[in-house]
TORLUMLUM-859304 format. One record per residue (C-alpha): x, y, z; residue in one letter; chain; residue number from 1. Coordinates in steps of 0.05 Angstrom, whole numbers, always signed. Each point is the difference from the previous one (the first is absolute). Layout:
N
{site {X,Y,Z},A,A,NUM};
...
This chain:
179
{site {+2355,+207,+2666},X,A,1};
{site {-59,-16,+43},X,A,2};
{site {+13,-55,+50},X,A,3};
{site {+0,-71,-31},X,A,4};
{site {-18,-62,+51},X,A,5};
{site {+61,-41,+14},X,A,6};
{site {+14,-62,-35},X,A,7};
{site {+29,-62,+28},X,A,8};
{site {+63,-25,+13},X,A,9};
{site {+22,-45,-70},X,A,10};
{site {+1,-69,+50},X,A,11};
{site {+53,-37,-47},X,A,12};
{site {+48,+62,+21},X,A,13};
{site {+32,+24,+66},X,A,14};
{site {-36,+54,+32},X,A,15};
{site {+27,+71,+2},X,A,16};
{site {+34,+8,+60},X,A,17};
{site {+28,+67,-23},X,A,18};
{site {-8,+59,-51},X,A,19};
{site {+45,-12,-56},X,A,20};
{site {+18,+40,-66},X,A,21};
{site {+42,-15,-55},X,A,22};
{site {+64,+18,+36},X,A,23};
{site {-13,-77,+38},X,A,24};
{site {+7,-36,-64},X,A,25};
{site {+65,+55,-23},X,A,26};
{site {+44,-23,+53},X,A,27};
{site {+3,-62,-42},X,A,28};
{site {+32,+35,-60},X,A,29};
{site {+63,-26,+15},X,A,30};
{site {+5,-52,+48},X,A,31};
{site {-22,-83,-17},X,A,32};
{site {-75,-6,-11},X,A,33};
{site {-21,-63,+46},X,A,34};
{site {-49,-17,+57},X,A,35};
{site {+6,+74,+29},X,A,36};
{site {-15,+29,-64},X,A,37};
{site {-56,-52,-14},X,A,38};
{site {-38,+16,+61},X,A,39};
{site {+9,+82,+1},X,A,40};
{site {-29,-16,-76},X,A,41};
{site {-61,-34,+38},X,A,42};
{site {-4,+48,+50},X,A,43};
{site {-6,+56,-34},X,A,44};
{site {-44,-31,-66},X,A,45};
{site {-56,-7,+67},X,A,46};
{site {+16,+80,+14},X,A,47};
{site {-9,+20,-70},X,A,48};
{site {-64,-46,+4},X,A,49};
{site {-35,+22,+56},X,A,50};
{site {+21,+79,-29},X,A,51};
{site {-50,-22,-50},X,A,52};
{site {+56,-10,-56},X,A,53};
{site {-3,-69,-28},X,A,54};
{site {+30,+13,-65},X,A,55};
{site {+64,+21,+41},X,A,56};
{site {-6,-64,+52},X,A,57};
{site {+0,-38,-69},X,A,58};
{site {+65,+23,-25},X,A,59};
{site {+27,-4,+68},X,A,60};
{site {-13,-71,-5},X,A,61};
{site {+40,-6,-56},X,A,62};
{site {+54,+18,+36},X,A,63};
{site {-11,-59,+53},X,A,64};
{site {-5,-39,-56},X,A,65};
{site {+76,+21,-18},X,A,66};
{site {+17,-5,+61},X,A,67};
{site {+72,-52,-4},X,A,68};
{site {-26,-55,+39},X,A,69};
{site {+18,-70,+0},X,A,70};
{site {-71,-30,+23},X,A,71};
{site {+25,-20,+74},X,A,72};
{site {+2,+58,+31},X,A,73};
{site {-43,+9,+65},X,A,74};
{site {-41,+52,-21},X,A,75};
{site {-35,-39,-49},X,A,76};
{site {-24,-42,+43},X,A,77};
{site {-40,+57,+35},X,A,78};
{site {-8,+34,-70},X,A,79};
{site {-1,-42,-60},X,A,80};
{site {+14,+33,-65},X,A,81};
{site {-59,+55,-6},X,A,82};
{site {-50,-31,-52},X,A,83};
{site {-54,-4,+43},X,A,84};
{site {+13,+75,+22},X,A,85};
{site {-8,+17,-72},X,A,86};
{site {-75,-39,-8},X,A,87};
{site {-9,+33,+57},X,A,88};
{site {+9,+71,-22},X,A,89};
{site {-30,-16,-76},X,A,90};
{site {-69,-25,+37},X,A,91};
{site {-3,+51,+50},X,A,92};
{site {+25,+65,-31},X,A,93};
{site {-44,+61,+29},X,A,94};
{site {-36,+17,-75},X,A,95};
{site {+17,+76,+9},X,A,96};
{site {+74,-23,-4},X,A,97};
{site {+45,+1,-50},X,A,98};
{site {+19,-76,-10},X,A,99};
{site {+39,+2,-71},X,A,100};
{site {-14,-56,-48},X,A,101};
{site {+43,-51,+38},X,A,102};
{site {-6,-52,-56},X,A,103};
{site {+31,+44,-53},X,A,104};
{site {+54,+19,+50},X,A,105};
{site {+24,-70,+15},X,A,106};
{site {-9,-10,-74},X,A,107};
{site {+51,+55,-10},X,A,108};
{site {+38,-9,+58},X,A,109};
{site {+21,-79,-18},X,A,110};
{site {+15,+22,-63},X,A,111};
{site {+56,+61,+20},X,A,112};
{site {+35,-29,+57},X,A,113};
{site {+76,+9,+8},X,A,114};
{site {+50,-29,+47},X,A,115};
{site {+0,-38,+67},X,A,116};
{site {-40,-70,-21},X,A,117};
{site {-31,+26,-61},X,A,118};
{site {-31,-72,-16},X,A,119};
{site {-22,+4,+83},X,A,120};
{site {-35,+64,-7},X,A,121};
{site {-27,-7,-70},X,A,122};
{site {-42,-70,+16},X,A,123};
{site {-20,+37,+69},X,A,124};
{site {-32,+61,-38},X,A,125};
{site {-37,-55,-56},X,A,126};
{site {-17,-31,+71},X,A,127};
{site {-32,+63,+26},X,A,128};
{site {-30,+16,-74},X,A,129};
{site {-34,-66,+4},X,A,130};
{site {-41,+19,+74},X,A,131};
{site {-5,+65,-29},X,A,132};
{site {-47,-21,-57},X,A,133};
{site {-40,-55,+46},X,A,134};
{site {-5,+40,+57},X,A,135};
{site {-24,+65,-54},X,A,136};
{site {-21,-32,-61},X,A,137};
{site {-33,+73,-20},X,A,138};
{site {+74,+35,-6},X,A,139};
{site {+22,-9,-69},X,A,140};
{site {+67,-16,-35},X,A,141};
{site {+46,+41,-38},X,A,142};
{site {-29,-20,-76},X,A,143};
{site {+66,+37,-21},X,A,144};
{site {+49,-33,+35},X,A,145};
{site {+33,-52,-46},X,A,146};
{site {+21,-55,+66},X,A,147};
{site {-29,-73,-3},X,A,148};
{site {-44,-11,+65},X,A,149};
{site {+22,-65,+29},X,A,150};
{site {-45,-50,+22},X,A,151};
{site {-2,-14,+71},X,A,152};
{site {+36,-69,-3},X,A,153};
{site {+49,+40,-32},X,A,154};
{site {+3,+51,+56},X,A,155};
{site {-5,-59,+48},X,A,156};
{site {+62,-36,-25},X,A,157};
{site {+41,+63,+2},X,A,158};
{site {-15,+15,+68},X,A,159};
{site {+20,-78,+14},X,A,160};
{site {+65,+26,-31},X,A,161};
{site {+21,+60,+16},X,A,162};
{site {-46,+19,+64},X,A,163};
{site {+5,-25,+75},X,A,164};
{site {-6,-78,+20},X,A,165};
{site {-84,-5,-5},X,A,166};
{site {-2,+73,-18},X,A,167};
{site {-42,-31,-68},X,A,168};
{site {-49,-43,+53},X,A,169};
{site {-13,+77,+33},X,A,170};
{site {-17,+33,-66},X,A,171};
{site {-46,-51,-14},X,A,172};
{site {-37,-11,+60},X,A,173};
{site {-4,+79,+5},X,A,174};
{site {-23,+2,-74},X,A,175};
{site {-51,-69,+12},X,A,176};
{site {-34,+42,+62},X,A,177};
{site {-20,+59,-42},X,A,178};
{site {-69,+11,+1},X,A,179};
C-alpha cells in the first residue's frame, strides 16, 4: 500500500498514547465493564481511527456506548459519551476507506440488542442512527428491514429515560451543530 498522509487525531477522543490491538478490549471478557473499559473503548476507537479504519472505531464506539456506567463517573467529564466522535468520523472519513453504511447498522443494531440495559443501548443506537442520517443524508436505509424509525422527540424522550442525567441535552446539541 503506498504511503497514505496521516490523518488527525478524532479531537472529541483521547489521543493514542499507545499501540493497541484487540487483545486491550479482551481483557475485559470477564471482568465489570465500567470507566476503565469506557476509556480503553475510547482509546483504542482513536487507534483504529488514525489506522485509517473508521468502520472499526464505529463499532468500537458501540462498545463505549455499553459501557455500565451510571453518568457520574469522572471520566465523563473529560470524555462525554462519544456522539460527537461519531460526526466526527462520518464527516471526515478518508473517501478511499471503507466506512460501512452506519445508518443501516444502527438501524439493525437497535433493533437486535440483548442483555445489559437493552432499553439503554437500543435508544443510544436510534440516537446514533439519527446523526448518522443528518450528518450523511446520502447513505440510505434498509428498505427491507421491517422496524418503525422513531422520530427524534421520540429518541429524545428515551434518552431522558433511560440514558445519563443531560445525556438527551448532548445528543441534541451534537445533532443541532451538524452542518
Amino acid at each position: 500500500m503506498p504511503d497514505l498522509p496521516d490523518i488527525s487525531n478524532i479531537p472529541y477522543l483521547p489521543p493514542p498514547t499507545q499501540d493497541m490491538s484487540w487483545r486491550d478490549l479482551n481483557r475485559f471478557r470477564s471482568t465489570e465493564r465500567g470507566s476503565d473499559f469506557y476509556k480503553t473503548c475510547l482509546d483504542y476507537s482513536q487507534v483504529l481511527w488514525k489506522r485509517r479504519l473508521p468502520a472499526r472505531a464505529i463499532l468500537c464506539l458501540d462498545r463505549a456506548w455499553g459501557a455500565d456506567l451510571k453518568g457520574d463517573e469522572p471520566i465523563l467529564e473529560y470524555w462525554p459519551l462519544p456522539y460527537q466522535a461519531l460526526v466526527y468520523i462520518l464527516q471526515n472519513a478518508p473517501t478511499e476507506v471503507f466506512l460501512g453504511n452506519p445508518r443501516v447498522h444502527f438501524q439493525h443494531y437497535a433493533d437486535r440488542l440483548g442483555e445489559p440495559r437493552i432499553e439503554q443501548r437500543k435508544w443510544r443506537s436510534w440516537a446514533c442512527w439519527a446523526l448518522s442520517c443528518k450528518a450523511r443524508p446520502d447513505f440510505q436505509s434498509d428498505p427491507d428491514h421491517d422496524v418503525e424509525e422513531p422520530s427524534l422527540e421520540e429518541i429524545a424522550q428515551k434518552l431522558d429515560q433511560y440514558g445519563h442525567v443531560e445525556e438527551s441535552k448532548l445528543w441534541k446539541s451534537v445533532f443541532q451543530a451538524i452542518d
